[in-house]
C-alpha positions in Angstrom: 70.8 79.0 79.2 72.2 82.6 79.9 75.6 82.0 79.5 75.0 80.0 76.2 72.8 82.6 74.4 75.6 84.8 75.7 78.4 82.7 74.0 76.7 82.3 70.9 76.1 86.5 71.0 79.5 87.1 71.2 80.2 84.6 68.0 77.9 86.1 65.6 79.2 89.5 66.6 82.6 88.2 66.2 81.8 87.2 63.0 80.3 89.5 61.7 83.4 91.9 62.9 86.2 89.1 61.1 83.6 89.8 58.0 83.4 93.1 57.4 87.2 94.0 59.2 85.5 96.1 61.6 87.6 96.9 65.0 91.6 97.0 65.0 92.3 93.4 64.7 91.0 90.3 65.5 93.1 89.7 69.2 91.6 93.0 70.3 88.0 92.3 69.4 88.4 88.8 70.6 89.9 90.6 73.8 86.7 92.4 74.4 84.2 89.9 73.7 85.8 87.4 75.9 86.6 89.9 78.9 83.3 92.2 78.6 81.1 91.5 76.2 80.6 88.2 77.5 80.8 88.4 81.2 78.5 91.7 81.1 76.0 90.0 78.2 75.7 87.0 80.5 74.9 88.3 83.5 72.1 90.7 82.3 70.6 87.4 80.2 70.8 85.9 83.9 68.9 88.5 85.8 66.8 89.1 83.1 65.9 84.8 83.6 65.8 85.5 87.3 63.5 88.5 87.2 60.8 86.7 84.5 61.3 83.1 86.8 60.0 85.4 89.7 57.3 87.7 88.2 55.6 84.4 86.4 55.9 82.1 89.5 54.7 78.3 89.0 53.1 78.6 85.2 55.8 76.6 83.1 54.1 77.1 79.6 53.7 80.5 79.9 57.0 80.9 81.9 58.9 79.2 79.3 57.6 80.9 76.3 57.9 84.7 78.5 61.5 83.5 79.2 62.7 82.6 75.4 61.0 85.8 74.2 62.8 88.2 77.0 65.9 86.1 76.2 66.2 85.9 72.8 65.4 90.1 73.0 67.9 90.7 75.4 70.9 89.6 73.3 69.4 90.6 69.7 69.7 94.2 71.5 72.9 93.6 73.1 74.6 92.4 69.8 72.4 95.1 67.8 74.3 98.1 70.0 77.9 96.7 68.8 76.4 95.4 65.2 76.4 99.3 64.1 78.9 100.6 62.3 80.1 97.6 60.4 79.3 99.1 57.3 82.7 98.8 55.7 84.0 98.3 52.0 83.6 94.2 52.8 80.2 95.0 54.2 78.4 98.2 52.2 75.1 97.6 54.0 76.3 97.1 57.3 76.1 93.0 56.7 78.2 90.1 56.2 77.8 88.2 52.9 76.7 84.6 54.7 73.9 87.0 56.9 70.6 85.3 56.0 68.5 87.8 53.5 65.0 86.7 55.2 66.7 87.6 58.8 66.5 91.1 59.6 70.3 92.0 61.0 71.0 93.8 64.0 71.7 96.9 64.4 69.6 98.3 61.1 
């Protein structure tokens, strides 16, 4: 689950970098998503699981919900950090054209 919420992460910020030409071109933002933003981004989604797995022990509803919640935070921060900035003649506002209008983006 960790390493999936991580992959998609790194997508949308991708993304949202090809957009709005943001970075120096696409091989070196690909280069750092794939060898640090991803790596680093998955392993603090999978302590972040291991930590909420131990504190909430043997309750699966509430365990479940605490875990998509602490999740789903986790990398909305992460992406937010390396969102900012991409406020470029493609992007005035900081977001990509196809960026949902009832979704609040990261990093604003």
């Amino acid at each position: 689950m960790a390493l999936l919420l991580a992959v998609f992460s790194a997508l949308l910020l991708g993304r949202s970098w090809n957009t709005c030409d943001v970075g120096v071109n696409n091989a070196a933002n690909a280069g750092f998503l794939l060898w640090l933003f991803l790596p680093g981004l998955g392993t603090v989604l999978l302590l972040a699981w291991a930590v909420v797995g131990a504190l909430l022990g043997n309750r699966p509803l509430l365990h479940a919900l605490a875990l998509a919640v602490t999740l789903l935070g986790v990398a909305w921060s992460a992406v937010s950090i390396f969102w900012a900035g991409t406020a470029t003649p493609q992007c005035p506002g900081g977001v990509p054209p196809w960026w949902p209008s009832f979704l609040p983006a990261p990093g604003l």
